[in-house]
C-alpha positions, -999 to 999 in steps of 0.1 A, spaced: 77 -126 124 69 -152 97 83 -136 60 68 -156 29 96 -150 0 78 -158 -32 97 -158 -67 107 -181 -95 143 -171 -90 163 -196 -74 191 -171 -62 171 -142 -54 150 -157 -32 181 -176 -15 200 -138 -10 163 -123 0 164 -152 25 194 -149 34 189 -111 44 160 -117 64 170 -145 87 203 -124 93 180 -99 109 156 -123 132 127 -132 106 115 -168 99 117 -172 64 93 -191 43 97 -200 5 72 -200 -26 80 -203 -63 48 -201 -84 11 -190 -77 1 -221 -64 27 -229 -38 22 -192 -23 -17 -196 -19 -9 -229 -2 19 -213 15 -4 -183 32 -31 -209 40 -6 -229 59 20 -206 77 -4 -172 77 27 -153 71 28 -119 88 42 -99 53 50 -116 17 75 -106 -9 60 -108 -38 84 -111 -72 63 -95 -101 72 -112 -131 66 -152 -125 57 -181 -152 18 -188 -155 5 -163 -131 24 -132 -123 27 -112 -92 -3 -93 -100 -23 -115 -105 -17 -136 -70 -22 -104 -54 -58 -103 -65 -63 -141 -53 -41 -134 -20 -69 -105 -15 -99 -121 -21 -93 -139 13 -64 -125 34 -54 -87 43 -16 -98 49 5 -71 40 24 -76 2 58 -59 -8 61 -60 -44 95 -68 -57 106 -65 -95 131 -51 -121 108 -31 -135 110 3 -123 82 18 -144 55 43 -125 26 28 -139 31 -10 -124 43 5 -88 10 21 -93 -10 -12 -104 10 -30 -77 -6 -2 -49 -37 -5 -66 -43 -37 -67 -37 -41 -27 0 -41 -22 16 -21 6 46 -13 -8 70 -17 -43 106 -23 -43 124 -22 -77 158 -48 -83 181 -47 -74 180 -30 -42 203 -25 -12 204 -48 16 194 -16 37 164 -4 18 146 -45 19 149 -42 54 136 -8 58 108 -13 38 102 -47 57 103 -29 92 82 2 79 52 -23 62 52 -40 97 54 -14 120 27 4 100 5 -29 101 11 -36 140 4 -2 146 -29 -1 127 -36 -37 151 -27 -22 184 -45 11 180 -80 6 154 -88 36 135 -122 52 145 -146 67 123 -141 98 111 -164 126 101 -160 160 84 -186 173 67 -209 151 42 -180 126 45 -180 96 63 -144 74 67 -154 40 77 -122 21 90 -135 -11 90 -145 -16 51 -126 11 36 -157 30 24 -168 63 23 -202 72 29 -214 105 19 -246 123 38 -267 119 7 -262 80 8 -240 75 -18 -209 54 -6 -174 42 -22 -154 18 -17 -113 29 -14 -86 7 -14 -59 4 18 -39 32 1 -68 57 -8 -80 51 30 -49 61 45 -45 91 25 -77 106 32 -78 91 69 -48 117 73 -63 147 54 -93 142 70 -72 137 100 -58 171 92 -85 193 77 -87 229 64 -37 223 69 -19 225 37 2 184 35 33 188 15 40 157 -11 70 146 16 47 147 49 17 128 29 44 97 14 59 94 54 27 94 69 7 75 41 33 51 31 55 54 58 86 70 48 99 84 18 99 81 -17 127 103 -29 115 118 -64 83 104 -63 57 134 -53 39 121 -87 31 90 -70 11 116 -45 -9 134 -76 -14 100 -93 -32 88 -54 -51 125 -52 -68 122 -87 -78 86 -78 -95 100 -47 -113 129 -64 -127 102 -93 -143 85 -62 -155 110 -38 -159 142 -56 -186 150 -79 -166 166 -104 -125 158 -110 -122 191 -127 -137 211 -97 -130 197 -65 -146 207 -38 -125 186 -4 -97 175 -21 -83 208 -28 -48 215 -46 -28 246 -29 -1 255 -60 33 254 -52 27 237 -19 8 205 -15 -34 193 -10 -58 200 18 -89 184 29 -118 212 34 -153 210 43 
């Protein structure tokens, strides 16, 4: 597995390095926008690390480039811990946020979980799904309703209503939606799950205030219902 470390930090990207090659990946090094586009061009790494806060063009910002033409999966890494940029950083197309400094443990956790998600998703594609007036479409991340309306959901929003979908009409708790959605846990971070739920609703349900499939059960978690 081909790991593309990208960050303006000299020694962090020599211990990240370090980490990875230690545990059997072939490390490749970027330290500004440019050099990682050229990078992913060249070596089509199979994940990127992606530092946040970089001179010229931040993290953010190379994420939008990276997805206008590749679907590699990105692990956001930066100091800041707030919720709203691991939010943007899911948003935007990244897989996964870790905040600095971290334990050697947790990188390669995270590393193992992004990829084993991603191979998994390769090995076995997702079929269509359909409940209802609802339409999953695997292939563009879109939902297409009965009526003809459609929206378009980004890799996160797809998983999590793939699995409700998956599991319609049963009550998801905040823990099984993070392991199954992101692939393990998020200790302290069910807000990250309500955050995800009222993005869903804006884009598939006619009104936020009054769902109608993405329902909230109080007290105990969300269900899909037709």
């Amino acid at each position: 597995m081909n790991i593309l470390v990208a960050d303006d930090d000299l020694s962090s990207v020599k211990l990240t390095s370090f980490l990875l090659e230690d545990a059997g990946y072939r490390v490749i090094k970027a330290y500004d926008g440019q050099s990682i586009m050229q990078a992913i061009e060249q070596h089509q790494p199979d994940l990127v690390l992606l530092d946040v806060t970089m001179p010229k063009v931040n993290g953010f910002e190379v994420c939008r480039q990276i997805r206008r033409t590749s679907d590699v999966p990105i692990i956001f890494v930066s100091g800041n811990s707030q919720l709203q940029d691991r939010v943007t950083g899911l948003q935007i197309g990244g897989d996964d946020y870790l905040v600095k400094p971290f334990e050697p443990s947790e990188l390669l956790a995270r590393v193992e979980a992004v990829l084993r998600r991603r191979n998994s998703d390769m090995v076995t594609p997702v079929s269509r799904i359909t409940q209802g007036p609802i339409t999953l479409d695997p292939i563009e991340h879109k939902v297409l309703f009965a009526d003809g309306r459609m929206a378009v959901l980004t890799p996160i929003e797809f998983r999590l209503l793939y699995y409700m979908m998956q599991n319609t009409g049963r009550v998801l708790n905040s823990s099984q939606i993070l392991s199954k959605v992101w692939g393990y846990d998020y200790e302290g971070e069910s807000n990250l799950v309500a955050v995800y739920i009222r993005r869903l609703r804006s884009k598939i349900e006619p009104e936020n205030s009054t769902p109608q499939h993405v329902i909230t059960v109080r007290n105990l978690g969300y269900k899909f219902v037709v």
